[in-house]
N, C-alpha and C positions, 0 to 999 in steps of 0.2 A: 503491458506486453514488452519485455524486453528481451533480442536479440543481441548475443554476445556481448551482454552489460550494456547496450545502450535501450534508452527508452524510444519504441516506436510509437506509441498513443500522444508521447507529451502531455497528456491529462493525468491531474491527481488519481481523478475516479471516472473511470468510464464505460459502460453506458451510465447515465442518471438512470436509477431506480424508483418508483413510488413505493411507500411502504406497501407492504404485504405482495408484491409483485415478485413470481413464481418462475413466470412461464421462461422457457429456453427462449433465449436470445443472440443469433446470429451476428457476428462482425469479421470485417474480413479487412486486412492491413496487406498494405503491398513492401515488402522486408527486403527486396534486391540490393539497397544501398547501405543493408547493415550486414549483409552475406560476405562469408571469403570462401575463397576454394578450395579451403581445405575443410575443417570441422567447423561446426556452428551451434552453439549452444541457444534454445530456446527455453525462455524463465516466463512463468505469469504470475504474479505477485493480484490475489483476488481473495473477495470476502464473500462466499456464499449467506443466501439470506438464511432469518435466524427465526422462526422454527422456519424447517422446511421439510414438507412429505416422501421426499426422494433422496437417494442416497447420492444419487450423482448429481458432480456439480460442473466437471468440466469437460470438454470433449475440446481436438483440434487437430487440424489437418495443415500438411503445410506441402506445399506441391509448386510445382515451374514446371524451366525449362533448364539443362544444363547447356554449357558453353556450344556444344555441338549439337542443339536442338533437341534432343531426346527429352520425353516429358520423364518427372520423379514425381511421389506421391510417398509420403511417411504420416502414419496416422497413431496418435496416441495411446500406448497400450499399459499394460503392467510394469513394463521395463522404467517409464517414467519416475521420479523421485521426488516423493512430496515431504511438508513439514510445514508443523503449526506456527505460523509467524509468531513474531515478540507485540504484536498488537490487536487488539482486541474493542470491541463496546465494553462499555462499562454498566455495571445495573445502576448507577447514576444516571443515566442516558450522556455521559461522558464518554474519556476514552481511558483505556489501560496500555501504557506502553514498556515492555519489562527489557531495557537495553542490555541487560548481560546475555540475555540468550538469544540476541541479534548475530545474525550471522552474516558479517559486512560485502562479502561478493559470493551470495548465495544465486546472482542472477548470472554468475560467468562460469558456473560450472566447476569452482576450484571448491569445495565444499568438503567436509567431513562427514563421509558418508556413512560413519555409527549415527550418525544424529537422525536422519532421513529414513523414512520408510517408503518401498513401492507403491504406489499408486493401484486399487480395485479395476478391477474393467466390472463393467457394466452394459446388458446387452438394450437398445433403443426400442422403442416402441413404437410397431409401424402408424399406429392414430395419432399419433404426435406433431402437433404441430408447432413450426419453429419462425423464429418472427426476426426477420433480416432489420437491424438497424440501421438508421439510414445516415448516407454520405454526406455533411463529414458529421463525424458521431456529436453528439452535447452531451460533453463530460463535464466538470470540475475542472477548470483549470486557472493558473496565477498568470493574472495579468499587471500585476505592480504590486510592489514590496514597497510598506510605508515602517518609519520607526514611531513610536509614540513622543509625544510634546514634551511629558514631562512622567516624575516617578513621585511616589511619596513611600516612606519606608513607616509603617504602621505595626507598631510591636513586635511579632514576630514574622511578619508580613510587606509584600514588597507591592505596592498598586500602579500600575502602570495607564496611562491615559491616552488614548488615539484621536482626542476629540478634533472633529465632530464625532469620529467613528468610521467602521468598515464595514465589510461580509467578507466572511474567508474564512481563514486557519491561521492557528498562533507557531510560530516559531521562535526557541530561546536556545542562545545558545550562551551553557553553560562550563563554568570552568573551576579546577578545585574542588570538585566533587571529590567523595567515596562510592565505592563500589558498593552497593545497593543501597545508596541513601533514596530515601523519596522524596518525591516535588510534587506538590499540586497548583496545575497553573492550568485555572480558569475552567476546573475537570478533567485535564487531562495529567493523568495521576503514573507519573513519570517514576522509571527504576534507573538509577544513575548505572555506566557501567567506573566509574573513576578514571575516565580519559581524560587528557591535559583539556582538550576542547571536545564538547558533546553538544551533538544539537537534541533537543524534545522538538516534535514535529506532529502535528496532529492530523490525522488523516480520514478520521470517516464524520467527523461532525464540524462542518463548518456552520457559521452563525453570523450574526449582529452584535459586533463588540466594540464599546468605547471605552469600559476600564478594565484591565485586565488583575488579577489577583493571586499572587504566586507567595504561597508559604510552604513548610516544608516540617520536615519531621528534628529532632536536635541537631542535626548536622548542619541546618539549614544557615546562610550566612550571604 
């Protein structure tokens, strides 16, 4: 969840999910300290589960109080603007992440609106029941950035070593690329956009890694 480009969750991914879990799940964030008084842009950067029997994936209300006490209430409708992020699962059970069609302050409202389409409404179902996650959420989150000991450059391939080892997410940041060269590092199977500095960042499959293994398509170097 982010409010006028800042992150209010601080979590990679939150709620944690168990596979095949469906059901509507409630959270509620107190946003006052990322508000102004004039306009406010709200962004949710979110991965509905995959297959899933419902077309709806997101509902949200955002309500107070203004300066002079009078309550507000804005609730989610058609007017909204959505678009399919640049990352994706992979049928490797990796990830796909396609950086040319990243769209870099897509959470602040400055966006290219031929790219976006409107958002479905969708009417609720009164037997529906919705399950309040609870205070404070257990998401995914980074609590220390380590670098690897050592590298080994193996043919066309780069192995990088953490030992003992971690659990997390890999981050590389790359430099010298081409605009759609590819990378695969460690499965996650990265689309350069050719910017002087790019990070690959991996976001829905963290794991157990001690060597990590980065090779690439001819550009690779």
């Amino acid at each position: 969840l982010y409010v006028n480009g800042r992150n209010v969750s601080t979590d990679i991914l939150t709620p944690t999910r168990q596979q095949g879990d469906t059901a509507a799940r409630a959270m509620t964030f107190c946003v006052t300290r990322f508000t102004r008084n004039t306009d406010n842009t709200i962004a949710v950067w979110y991965s509905p589960t995959t297959p899933h029997k419902d077309k709806r994936q997101l509902s949200m209300c955002y309500y107070g109080k203004r300066n002079d006490g009078t309550p507000f209430v804005y609730n989610t409708d058609a007017s909204w603007m959505c678009r399919e992020a640049s990352m994706s699962l992979a049928t490797d059970g990796g990830e796909n992440q396609n950086a040319t069609t990243h769209e870099a302050r897509w959470n602040t409202g400055n966006i290219e609106l031929a790219q976006w389409i409107h958002a479905e409404e969708a009417e609720g179902r009164p037997d529906e029941s919705v399950t309040a996650a609870a205070w404070p959420q257990h998401g995914t989150r980074i609590t220390k950035t380590i670098t690897p000991r050592y590298f080994d450059t193996e043919n066309d391939s780069v192995l990088y070593d953490f030992a003992p080892g971690f659990y997390g997410l890999i981050r590389v940041t790359l430099r010298g690329c081409t605009s759609g060269q590819h990378i695969n590092i460690n499965g996650l199977h990265y689309t350069c956009t050719g910017d002087m500095d790019e990070q690959a960042f991996g976001r829905f499959v963290p794991g157990f890694w001690r060597k990590v293994l980065i090779s690439g398509d001819k550009y690779f170097n």
